[in-house]
N, C-alpha and C positions, 0 to 999 in steps of 0.2 A: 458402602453403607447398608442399605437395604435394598432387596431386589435387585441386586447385582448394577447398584448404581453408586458411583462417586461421587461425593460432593466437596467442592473443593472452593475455597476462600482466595481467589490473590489479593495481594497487600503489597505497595509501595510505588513507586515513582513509575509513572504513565509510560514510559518507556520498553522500562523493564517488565513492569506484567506486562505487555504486547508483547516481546519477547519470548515471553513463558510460554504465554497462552498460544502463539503460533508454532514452539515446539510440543505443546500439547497436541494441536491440531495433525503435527507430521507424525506423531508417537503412532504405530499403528497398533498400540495396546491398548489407544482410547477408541471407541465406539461411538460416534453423533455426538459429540461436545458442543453445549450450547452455554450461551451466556444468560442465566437467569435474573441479573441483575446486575447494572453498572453506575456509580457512585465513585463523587470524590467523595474522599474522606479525610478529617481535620489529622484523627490520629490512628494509628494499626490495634487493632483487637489482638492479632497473632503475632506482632512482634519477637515475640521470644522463642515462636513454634517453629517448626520446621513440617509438620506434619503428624497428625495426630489421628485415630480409626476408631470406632465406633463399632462394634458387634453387632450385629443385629441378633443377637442373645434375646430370648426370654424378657431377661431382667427390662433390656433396653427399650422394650418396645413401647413401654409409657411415654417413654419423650419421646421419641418418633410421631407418636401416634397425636400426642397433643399439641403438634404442627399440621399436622396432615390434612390437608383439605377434605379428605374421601377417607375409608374404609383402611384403606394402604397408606403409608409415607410415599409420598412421587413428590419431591421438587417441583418438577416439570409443571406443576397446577399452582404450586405454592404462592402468592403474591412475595414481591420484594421485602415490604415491610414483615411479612411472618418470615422468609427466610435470613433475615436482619436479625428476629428474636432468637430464632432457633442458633442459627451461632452466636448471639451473645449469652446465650444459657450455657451452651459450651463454655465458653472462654467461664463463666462464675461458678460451672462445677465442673474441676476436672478431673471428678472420678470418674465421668462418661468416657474418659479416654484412658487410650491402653496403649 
């Protein structure tokens, strides 16, 4: 995403993302993976995705920016509830994705 950081959504049956997110954790192409936020949820936002990225373009840096606790886009500061908006903005404009 920005500043050489990933942010990533799982979605589905409690199991299965445990699953993911423990071969996330062996992947040694992720760096300090943390969970920002954990919720049941009634139904999947990303249902139909598979994976979607984000530029950190110019263009992009309005939405970024109008999440962002500070000066920079960092997750890591972000509260649950703004990182909930920032991917539902995703999922209702996906021109932000490429």
């Amino acid at each position: 995403m920005s500043n050489a950081i990933f942010l990533q959504c799982l979605e589905g049956e409690r199991l299965v993302v445990n699953s993911l997110y423990h071969r996330i954790l062996l992947d040694q192409r992720h760096h300090d993976p943390a969970i920002l936020d954990f919720e049941e949820i009634v139904c999947r936002q990303f249902g139909s995705w598979s994976m979607g990225l984000i530029h950190s373009a110019p263009d992009n840096q309005a939405l970024f920016l109008k999440y962002a606790a500070g000066p920079q886009f960092d997750p890591y500061e972000m509260r649950p509830n703004t990182l909930r908006a920032f991917f539902s903005e995703l999922v209702g404009n996906a021109r932000w994705l490429s």
